[in-house]
C-alpha positions in Angstrom: 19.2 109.0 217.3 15.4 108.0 217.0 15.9 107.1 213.5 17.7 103.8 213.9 15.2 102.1 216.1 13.5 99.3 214.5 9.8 98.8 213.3 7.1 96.2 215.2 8.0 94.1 212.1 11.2 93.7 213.4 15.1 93.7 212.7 16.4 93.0 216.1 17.7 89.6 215.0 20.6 91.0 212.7 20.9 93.9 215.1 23.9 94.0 217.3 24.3 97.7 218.2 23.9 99.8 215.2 26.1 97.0 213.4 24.4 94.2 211.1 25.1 90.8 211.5 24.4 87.4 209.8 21.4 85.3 211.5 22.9 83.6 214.4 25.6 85.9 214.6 23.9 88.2 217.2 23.7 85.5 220.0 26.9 84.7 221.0 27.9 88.1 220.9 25.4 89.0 223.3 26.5 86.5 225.2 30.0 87.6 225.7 29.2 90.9 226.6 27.2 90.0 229.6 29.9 87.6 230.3 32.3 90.7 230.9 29.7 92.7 232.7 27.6 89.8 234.7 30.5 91.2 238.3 29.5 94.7 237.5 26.1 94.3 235.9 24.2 96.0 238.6 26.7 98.8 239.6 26.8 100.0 235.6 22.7 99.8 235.5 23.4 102.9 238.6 25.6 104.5 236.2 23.5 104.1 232.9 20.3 105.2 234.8 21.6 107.3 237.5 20.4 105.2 240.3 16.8 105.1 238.9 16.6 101.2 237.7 16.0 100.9 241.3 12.8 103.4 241.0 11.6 101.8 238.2 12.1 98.1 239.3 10.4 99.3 242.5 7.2 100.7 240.1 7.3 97.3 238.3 6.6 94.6 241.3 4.5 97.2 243.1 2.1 97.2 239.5 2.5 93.3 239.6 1.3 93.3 243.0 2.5 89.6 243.7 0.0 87.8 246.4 1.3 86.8 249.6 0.1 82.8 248.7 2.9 80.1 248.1 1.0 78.9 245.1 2.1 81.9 243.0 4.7 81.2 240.2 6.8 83.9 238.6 9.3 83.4 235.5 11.5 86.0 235.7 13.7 86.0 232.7 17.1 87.9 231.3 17.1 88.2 235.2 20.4 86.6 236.5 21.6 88.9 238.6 17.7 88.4 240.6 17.3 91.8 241.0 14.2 91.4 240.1 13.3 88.4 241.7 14.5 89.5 244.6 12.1 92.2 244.9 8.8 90.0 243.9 9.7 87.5 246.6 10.4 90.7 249.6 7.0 91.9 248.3 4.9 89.0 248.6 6.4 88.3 252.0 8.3 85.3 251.0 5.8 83.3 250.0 5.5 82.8 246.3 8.4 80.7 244.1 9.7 81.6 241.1 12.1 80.7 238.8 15.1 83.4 237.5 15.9 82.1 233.7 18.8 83.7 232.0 21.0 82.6 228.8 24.1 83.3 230.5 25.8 81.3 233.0 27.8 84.3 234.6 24.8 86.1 234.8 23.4 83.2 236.4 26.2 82.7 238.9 26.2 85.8 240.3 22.0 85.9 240.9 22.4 82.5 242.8 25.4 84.1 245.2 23.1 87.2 245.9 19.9 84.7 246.4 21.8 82.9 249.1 23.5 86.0 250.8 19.7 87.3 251.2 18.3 83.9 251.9 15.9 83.6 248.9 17.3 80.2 247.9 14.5 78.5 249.0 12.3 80.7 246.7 14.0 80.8 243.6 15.3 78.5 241.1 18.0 79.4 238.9 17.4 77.7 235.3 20.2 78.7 231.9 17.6 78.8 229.3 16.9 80.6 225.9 13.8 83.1 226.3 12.8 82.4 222.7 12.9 78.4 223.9 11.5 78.0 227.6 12.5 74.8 229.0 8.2 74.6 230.4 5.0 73.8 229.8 2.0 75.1 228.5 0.8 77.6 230.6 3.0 77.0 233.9 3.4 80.6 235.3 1.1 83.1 236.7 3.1 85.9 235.6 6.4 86.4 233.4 8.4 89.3 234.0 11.9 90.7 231.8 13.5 93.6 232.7 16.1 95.3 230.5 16.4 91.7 228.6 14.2 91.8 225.7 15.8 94.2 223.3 19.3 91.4 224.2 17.2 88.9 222.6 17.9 88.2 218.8 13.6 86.9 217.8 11.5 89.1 220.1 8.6 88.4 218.2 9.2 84.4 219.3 10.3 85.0 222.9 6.7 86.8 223.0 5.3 83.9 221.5 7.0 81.5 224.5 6.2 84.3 227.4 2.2 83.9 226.1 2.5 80.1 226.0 4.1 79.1 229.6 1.7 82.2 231.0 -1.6 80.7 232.5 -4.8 82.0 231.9 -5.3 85.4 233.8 -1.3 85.7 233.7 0.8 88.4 233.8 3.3 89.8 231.4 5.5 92.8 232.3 8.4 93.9 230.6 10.7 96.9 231.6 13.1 98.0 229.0 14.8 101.4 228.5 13.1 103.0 225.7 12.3 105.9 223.4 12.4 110.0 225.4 9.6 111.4 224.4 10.6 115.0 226.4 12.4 117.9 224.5 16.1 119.0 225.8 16.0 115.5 227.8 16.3 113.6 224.9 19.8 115.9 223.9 21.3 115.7 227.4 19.9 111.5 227.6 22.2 111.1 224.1 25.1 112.8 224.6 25.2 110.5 228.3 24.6 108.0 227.0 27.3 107.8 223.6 30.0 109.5 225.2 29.4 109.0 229.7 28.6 105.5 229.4 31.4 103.8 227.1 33.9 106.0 229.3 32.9 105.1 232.7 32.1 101.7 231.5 36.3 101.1 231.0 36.7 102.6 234.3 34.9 100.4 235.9 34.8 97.5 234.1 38.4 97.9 231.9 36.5 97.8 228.9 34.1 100.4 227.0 32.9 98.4 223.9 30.2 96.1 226.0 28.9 99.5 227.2 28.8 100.6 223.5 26.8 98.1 222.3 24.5 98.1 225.4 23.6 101.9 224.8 23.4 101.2 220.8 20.8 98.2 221.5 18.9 100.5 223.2 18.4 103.0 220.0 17.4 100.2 218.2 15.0 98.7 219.9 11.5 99.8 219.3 9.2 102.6 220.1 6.8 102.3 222.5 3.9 101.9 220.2 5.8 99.4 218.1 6.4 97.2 221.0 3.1 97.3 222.4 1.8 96.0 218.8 4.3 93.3 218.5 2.8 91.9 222.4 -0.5 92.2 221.0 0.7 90.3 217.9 1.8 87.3 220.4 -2.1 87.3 221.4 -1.7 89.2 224.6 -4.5 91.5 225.1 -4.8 95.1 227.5 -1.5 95.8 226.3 -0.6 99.4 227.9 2.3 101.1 228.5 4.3 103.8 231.2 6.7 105.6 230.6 9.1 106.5 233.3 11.5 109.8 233.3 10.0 111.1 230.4 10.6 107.7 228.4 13.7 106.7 229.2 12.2 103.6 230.3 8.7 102.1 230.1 7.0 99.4 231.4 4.7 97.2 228.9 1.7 95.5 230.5 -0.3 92.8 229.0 -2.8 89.6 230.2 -2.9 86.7 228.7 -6.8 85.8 228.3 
């Protein structure tokens, strides 16, 4: 399926699955599928990855490292369910802030339940926000993370733009996001998962297979490796590297702004 995935010059913004829609178009539909899925969001992320999101989310705060000093400030974004969030504020001890930003409201809800059940409400903020239009200032954050968000977003190329502008000097950027498998045999068994497991299990669980379809579809079409690493060095980040994880199912792209 490598063959519909986009180019670093883009074609995410008319992009929704493998269908093509009119500029604007792609939003709202986003929208309402992570309104169906926000209950279940983290439960189908087991079931799309096999339980490895959380090995992979683990890798991703452990490489950001976060200091145990309150002054720290994360912007964690597409992250309403605060999975993420979650994690950076256990690792640094409970000591730095951050703020969870996500489009959707559900999403939203659900992430401020959890952060309150754990008692991280003190640490987070929850903030309904566009990533390609962050409601901040010029260089407000000392790191920015997105995980599984980016390829949701209709103008990657300007939520890059907006993650390099609210960064501070020496900042962060880290952005985990399934991705292209590079491994022979795994790629074969990874397809036929993820176009006929997925959508099924998805309407068992959830009552509905087409959210699931599109979420598997956006992942074919979202870039290569190499092509996303060029479009965050295009947003004027610079040591942009990447890992992949299980043979590319994932990575996670690393960048400073400097």
């Amino acid at each position: 399926m490598s063959d519909q995935r986009v180019s670093a010059t883009g074609g995410m913004q008319t992009s929704y699955g493998f269908r093509t829609v009119s500029d604007g178009e792609k939003q709202p539909l986003v929208n309402d599928v992570f309104h169906k899925v926000a209950k279940r969001y983290d439960i189908m992320n087991d079931v799309m990855s096999g339980g490895l999101h959380r090995v992979w989310k683990d890798a991703m705060v452990a490489h950001l490292n976060p200091p145990r000093r309150p002054a720290f400030r994360f912007l964690d974004v597409a992250g309403g369910t605060g999975d993420i969030a979650f994690r950076i504020v256990a690792a640094s001890g409970r000591q730095v802030r951050g703020t969870v930003l996500d489009i959707n409201a559900s999403m939203l809800g659900v992430g401020a339940e959890r952060a309150a059940k754990k008692g991280y409400a003190d640490n987070l903020d929850f903030v309904e926000a566009n990533a390609e239009d962050l409601p901040f200032e010029d260089a407000s954050f000392d790191a920015y993370t997105i995980a599984f968000g980016i390829r949701n977003v209709p103008d990657i190329d300007k939520a890059l733009r907006e993650a390099f502008r609210v960064l501070k000097r020496g900042g962060r950027f880290l952005c985990l996001e399934f991705s292209e498998v590079e491994m022979p045999i795994l790629d074969r068994v990874y397809d036929a998962w993820s176009f006929n497991g997925i959508p099924a299990v998805g309407k068992a669980i959830a009552g509905d297979a087409e959210p699931y379809r599109y979420l598997v579809e956006s992942i074919r079409k979202f870039p290569r490796q190499a092509d996303f690493a060029a479009m965050i060095s295009r947003a004027g980040f610079s040591r942009v590297n990447y890992t992949n994880y299980t043979g590319g199912v994932a990575a996670l792209h690393s960048a400073w702004k400097i």
